[in-house]
C-alpha positions, -999 to 999 in steps of 0.1 A, spaced: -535 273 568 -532 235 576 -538 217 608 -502 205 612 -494 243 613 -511 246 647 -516 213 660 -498 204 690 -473 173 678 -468 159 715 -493 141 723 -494 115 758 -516 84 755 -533 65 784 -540 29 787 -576 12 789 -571 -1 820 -561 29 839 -576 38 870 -597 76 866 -575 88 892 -547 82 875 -558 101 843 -569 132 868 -535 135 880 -515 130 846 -544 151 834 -533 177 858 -495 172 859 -498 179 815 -521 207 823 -544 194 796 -585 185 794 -581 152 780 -558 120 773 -564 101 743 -567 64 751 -551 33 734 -517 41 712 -509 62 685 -515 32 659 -546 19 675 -564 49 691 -592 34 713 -612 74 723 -605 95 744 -611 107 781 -621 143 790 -622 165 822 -658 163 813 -662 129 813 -648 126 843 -671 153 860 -704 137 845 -697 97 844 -676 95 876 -685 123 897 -718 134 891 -727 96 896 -711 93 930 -686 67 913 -652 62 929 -628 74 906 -599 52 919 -624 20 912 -634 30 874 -613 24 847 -603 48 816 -623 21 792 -657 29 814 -660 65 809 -639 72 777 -655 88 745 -656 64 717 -646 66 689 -618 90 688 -630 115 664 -600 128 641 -591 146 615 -562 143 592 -526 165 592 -538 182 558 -571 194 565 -577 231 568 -589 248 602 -618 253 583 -627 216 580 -614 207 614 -639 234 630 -669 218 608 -656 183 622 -659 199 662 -691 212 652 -707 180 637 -694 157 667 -703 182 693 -666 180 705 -638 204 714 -603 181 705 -593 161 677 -567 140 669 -548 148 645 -538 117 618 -518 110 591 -514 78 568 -534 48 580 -549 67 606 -517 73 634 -522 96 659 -493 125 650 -512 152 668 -536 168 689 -557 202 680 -578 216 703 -612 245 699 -584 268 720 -558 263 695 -579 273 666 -592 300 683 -559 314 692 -549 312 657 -585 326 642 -579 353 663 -547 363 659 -551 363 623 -583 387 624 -578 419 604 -604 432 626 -588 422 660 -556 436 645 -566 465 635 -585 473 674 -549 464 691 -530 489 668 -558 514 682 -558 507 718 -514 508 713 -516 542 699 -546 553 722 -526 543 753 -491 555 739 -508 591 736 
């Protein structure tokens, strides 16, 4: 399986100059942990919940004072369309980080895969789990 079979192909960018506040609330309103900064063609990082909590909070910053550029994660850490989950995991692991955009070509942003998402899917595809829901189905059925 490919990372363009799970990655999530809508993916909202937020400028360099926005205010924290403002990435909290479209943060919130998306129901996501992170907005990638910059533009699909010229991806500048990336801003987590995380980086929010320790480089703005925890430092008794006001968040409607710093801007996205101040806190974000640099650089954005990718990996491409084609890889397999297998290689995207080893990426996460290496950087110590739990998103990646997704690229294709010259390095445009076409996507977004998250440690959730491959879990989800690792999961679902486990012989194993599978095999423990058909029991607990026919446990409960009887």
């Amino acid at each position: 399986m490919k990372i363009q079979d799970v990655m999530n192909r809508h993916v909202e960018f937020a400028g360099a100059d926005e205010l924290v506040t403002e990435l909290a609330v479209t943060m919130g309103d998306l129901d996501v942990g992170s907005l990638p900064i910059g533009t699909p063609e010229d991806p500048k990082g990336v801003v987590t919940d995380r980086d929010i909590l320790y480089r703005v909070v925890a430092r008794g910053l006001d968040a409607s004072q710093v801007r996205a550029r101040d806190v974000m994660s640099s650089p954005l850490i990718s990996c491409r369309a084609d890889d397999s989950l297998q290689a995207a995991m080893d990426l996460m692991t290496a950087h110590r980080v739990r998103r990646l955009a997704v690229t294709q070509g010259g390095g445009t942003v076409v996507g977004w895969v998250t440690l959730a998402d491959l879990s989800r899917v690792l999961l679902l595809d486990s012989q194993t789990l599978q095999a423990g829901l058909r029991e607990i189905t026919r446990e409960s059925a009887g």
